[in-house]
N, C-alpha and C positions, 0 to 999 in steps of 0.2 A: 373737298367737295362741300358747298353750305348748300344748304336747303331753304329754297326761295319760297315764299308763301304769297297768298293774294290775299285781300283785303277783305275777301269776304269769310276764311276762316276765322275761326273763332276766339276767342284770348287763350281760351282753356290749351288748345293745340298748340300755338307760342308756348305761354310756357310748359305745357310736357315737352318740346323739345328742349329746352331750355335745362329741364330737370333730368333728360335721359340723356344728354349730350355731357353732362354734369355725372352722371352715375358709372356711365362708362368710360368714360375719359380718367376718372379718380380710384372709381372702384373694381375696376374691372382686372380681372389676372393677367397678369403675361403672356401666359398658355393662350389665350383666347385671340388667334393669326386671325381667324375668320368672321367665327362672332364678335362683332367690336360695332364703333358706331359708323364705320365706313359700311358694313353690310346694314345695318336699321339705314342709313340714309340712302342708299342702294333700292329696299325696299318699299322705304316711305316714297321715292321717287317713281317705281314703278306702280304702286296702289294709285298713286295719282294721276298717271298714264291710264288704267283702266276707269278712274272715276271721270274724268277726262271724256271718255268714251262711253259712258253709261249714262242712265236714266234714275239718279240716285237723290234722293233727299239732303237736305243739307243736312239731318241729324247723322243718314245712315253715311253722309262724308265724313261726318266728323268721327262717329264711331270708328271705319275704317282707317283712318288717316292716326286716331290715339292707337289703335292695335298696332297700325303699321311701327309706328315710332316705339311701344311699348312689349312688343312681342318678345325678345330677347334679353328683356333688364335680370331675368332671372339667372343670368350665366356669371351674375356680381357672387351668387351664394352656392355655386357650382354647376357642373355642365348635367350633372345628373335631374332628371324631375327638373329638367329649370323652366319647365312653363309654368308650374304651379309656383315655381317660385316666383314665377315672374307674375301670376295672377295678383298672389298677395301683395305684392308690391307694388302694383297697378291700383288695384283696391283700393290701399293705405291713402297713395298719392292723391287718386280721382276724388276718394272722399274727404281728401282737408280743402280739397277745391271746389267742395260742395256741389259735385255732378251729379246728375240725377242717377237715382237705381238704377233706374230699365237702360242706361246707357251704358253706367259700370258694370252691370250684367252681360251687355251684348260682348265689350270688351272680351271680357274672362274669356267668354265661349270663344270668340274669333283668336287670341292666342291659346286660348287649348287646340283650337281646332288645326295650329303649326303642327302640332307633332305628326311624326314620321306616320304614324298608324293608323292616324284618325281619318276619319270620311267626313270631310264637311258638309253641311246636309242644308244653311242659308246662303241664299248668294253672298252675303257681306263676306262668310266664312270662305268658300270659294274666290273671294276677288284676291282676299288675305292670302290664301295659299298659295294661290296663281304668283303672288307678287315676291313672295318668298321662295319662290322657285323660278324664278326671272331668270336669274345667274344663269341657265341652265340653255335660254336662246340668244345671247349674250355675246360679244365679241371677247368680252375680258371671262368666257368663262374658266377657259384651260387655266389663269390666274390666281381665277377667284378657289376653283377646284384643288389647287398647291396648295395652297393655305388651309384650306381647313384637315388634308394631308398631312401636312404637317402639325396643324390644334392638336389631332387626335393622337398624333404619336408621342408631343409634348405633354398629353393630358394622360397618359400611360393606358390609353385604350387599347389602341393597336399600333404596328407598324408595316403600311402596307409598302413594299419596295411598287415601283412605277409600272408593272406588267401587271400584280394585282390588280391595284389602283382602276388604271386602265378597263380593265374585265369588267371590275366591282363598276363605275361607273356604265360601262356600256350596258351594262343590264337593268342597271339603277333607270337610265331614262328610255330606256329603249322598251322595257319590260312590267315594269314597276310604276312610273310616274305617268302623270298624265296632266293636263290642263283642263281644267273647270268652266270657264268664263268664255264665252265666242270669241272675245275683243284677243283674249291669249291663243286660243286654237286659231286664230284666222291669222295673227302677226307673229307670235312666235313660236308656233311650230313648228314654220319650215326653218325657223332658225336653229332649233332645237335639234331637227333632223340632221341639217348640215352640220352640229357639234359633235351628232353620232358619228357622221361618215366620216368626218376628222379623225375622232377616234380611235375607229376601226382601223384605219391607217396606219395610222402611230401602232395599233397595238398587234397588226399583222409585220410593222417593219422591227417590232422587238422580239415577236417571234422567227423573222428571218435571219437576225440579227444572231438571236441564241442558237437557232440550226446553224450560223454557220462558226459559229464558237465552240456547238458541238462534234462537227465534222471537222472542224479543225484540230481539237484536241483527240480525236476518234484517227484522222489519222500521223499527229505526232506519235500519237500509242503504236502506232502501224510499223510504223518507221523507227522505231527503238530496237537496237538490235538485241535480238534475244538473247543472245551469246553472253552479252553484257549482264541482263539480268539473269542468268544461271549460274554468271561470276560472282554478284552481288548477293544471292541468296546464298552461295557456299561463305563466301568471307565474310558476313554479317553471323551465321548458324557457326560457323569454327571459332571465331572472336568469342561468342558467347558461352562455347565449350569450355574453352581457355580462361575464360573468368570466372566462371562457374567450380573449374578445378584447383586456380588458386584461393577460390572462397571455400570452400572445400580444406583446402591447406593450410589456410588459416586458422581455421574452428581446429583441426586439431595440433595444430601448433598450441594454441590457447590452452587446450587438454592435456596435451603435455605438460606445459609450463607449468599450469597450477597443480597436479598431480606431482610432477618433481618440488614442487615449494611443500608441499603437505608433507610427503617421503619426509626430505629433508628437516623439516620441522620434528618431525615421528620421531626423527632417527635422534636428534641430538636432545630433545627434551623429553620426552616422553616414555620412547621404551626401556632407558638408564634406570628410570624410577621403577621397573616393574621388578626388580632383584628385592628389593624391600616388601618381604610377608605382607604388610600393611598396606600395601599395593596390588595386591593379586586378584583383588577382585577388577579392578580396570584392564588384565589379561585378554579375557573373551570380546569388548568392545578395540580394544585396538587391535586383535587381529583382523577384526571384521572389517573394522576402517582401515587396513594395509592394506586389504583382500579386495576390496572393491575399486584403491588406488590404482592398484598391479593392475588388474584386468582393464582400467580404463587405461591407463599408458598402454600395456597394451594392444589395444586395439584401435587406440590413438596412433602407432606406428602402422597398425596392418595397414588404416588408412591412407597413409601415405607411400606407401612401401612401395616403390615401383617394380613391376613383371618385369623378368630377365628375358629375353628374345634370343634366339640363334643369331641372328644378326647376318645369317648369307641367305642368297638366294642363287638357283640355275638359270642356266638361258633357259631353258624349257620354263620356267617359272616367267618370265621376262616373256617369251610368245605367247603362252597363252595367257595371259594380262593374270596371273594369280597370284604377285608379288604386290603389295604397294608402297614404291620406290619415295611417299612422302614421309615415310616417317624411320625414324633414323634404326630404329628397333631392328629393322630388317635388312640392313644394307652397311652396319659398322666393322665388320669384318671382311666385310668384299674392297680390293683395291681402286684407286679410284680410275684405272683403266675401266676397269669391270662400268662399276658403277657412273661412269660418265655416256659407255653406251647404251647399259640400260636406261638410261636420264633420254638420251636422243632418241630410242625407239619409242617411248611414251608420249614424249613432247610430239610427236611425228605421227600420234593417234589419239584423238580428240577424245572419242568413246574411252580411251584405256583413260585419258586424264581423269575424267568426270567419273568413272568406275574406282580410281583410285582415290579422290576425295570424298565419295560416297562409303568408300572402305574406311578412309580417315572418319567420319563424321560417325561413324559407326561403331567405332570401335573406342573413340573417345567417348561417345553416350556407352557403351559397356561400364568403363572406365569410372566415367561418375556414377553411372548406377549404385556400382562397389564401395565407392567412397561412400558416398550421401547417407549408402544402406549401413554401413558401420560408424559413419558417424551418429546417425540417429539411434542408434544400441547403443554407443560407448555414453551418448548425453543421457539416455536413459539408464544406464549401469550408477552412470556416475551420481546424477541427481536422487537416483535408489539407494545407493551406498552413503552416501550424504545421511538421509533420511535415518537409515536404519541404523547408522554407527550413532547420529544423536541421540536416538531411542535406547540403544544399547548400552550407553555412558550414560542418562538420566535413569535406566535401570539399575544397572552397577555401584552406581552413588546413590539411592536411595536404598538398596537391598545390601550390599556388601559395605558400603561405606560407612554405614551405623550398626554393623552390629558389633 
């Protein structure tokens, strides 16, 4: 898009475009989708459209027309405060171009007077704002509205997904903005209106959109058989019994092993030397440290020790479902006549299934209770006895070993 001018602007306006067409084009961030010089020329074009239409001075066109093209140069030094950065830099410019005060003053005001917050209180500041919220009656607004969507998620302000966006906007101009100038309430209003009902559109057909993704996934949930998840919940909770008991089996397997290396150590170096007088005061610590080995072995085996079971069961045990035919404890002794038709009367009542892995699931959490609970004593015996036999043998060598 170039920016045509007439003849009767002024030099100074050539070149501030010259020089803001130059600032954004070299200096300007990446980040900046929206604020760039495609929206100052956007702008500069519609201030001209209202001065067009007004009764304005040629100074108060020129002042409008430097605002319009200089309103945004401050997004070169970031998006935050960037009118006042963009004053100064207005400022700097206007005054190596020896522009009068009272013009560089109106300036400043009219780009302060951009910000979101402000209430413009001169018409020039009014024409300015109008013309910067143009976009908003606009055929290319839904465009122009992407982009700066996108600035702001690029610039790590926010990130609004499209049903936000939508909201956020429809309240923005529906609620919040307004127009200043006749020449804008009388032409782009109703343009503005129509970008609302657009809108609303759009952001009643993402909400139908989302009811019916939620009614869709509301009744996939429906339609899941429940059978399945009651399946899924026993063989995820018994997998994790099962793992749990060989981590369990482990630790004291570990307990073991290093308990029998100490023994064995004990045995061939250590208590040979205590027959030697010269040795007997090392007696009392290496009993202590045999004494806390033994009890952690064990109770390193309690923990693994498995419970012996009868292993039969009656038909009476079999009808009234009291038997549970999944675990082998109860059923190693019964022939497999026996036990093939207690297998078929179970399979043959759904309730007796789900009662008999509720029994399983029960009695394996028993199970590890037991373990867990004597693991956690045997690592505290052991890491005790540890403790006390070193104390006991820095005792020993320091009291019996010198005298």
């Amino acid at each position: 898009m170039v920016i045509q001018f007439v003849s009767k602007m002024s030099r100074i306006v050539d070149e501030t475009h010259n020089y803001v067409r130059k600032v954004l084009t070299e200096d300007l961030p990446s980040t900046c989708l929206y604020h760039n010089l495609t929206h100052t020329q956007r702008v500069f074009k519609s201030t001209k459209e209202i001065i067009d239409n007004s009764s304005l001075s040629e100074q108060d066109e020129e002042i409008l027309l430097l605002s319009a093209l200089l309103h945004d140069i401050g997004y070169v030094k970031g998006s935050e405060d960037h009118e006042e950065s963009g004053v100064k830099m207005a400022r700097k410019f206007l005054d190596s171009k020896d522009v009068d005060s009272d013009v560089i003053e109106k300036v400043s005001e009219c780009i302060m007077a951009t910000r979101f917050d402000a209430e413009p209180m001169t018409e020039l500041e009014k024409i300015l704002r109008d013309a910067d919220a143009s976009h908003f009656a606009k055929d290319y607004f839904q465009e122009a509205s992407e982009f700066l969507r996108l600035e702001l998620k690029m610039m790590g302000h926010e990130d609004f997904n499209k049903k936000k966006w939508l909201e956020g906007n429809i309240e923005l101009l529906q609620n919040k903005h307004k127009y200043y100038t006749d020449y804008a309430q009388k032409n782009w209003e109703p343009k503005k209106q129509e970008n609302i009902a657009r809108m609303k559109l759009d952001s009643d057909a993402l909400k139908e959109n989302d009811q019916k993704k939620k009614k869709k996934l509301k009744n996939k949930l429906k339609s899941v058989d429940p059978e399945k998840a009651i399946q899924s919940v026993f063989r995820v909770t018994l997998r994790n019994h099962i793992k749990l008991s060989d981590i369990a089996d482990t630790k004291a397997n570990i307990l073991l092993s290093v308990n029998a290396i100490i023994i064995s150590i004990a045995l061939s170096n250590l208590i040979p030397k205590l027959d030697n007088p010269s040795n007997q005061y090392l007696i009392i610590p290496t009993v202590i440290f045999l004494f806390f080995t033994v009890v952690s072995i064990v109770l390193s085996v309690l923990a693994t020790r498995p419970n012996v079971t009868s292993g039969k069961f009656t038909k009476e045990d079999v009808d009234n479902k009291q038997v549970n035919l999944l675990f082998f404890g109860n059923f190693h002794k019964m022939s497999l006549n026996e036990f093939q038709w207690a297998m078929n009367e179970m399979l043959n009542d759904k309730d007796y299934i789900y009662s008999s892995l509720t029994k399983d699931l029960y009695f394996l959490g028993l199970v590890l209770q037991r373990k867990y609970m004597l693991l956690r004593l045997t690592y505290s015996i052991f890491m005790t006895g540890i403790i006390v036999s070193v104390v006991a043998f820095a005792i020993a060598f320091f009291t019996g070993g010198t005298s």
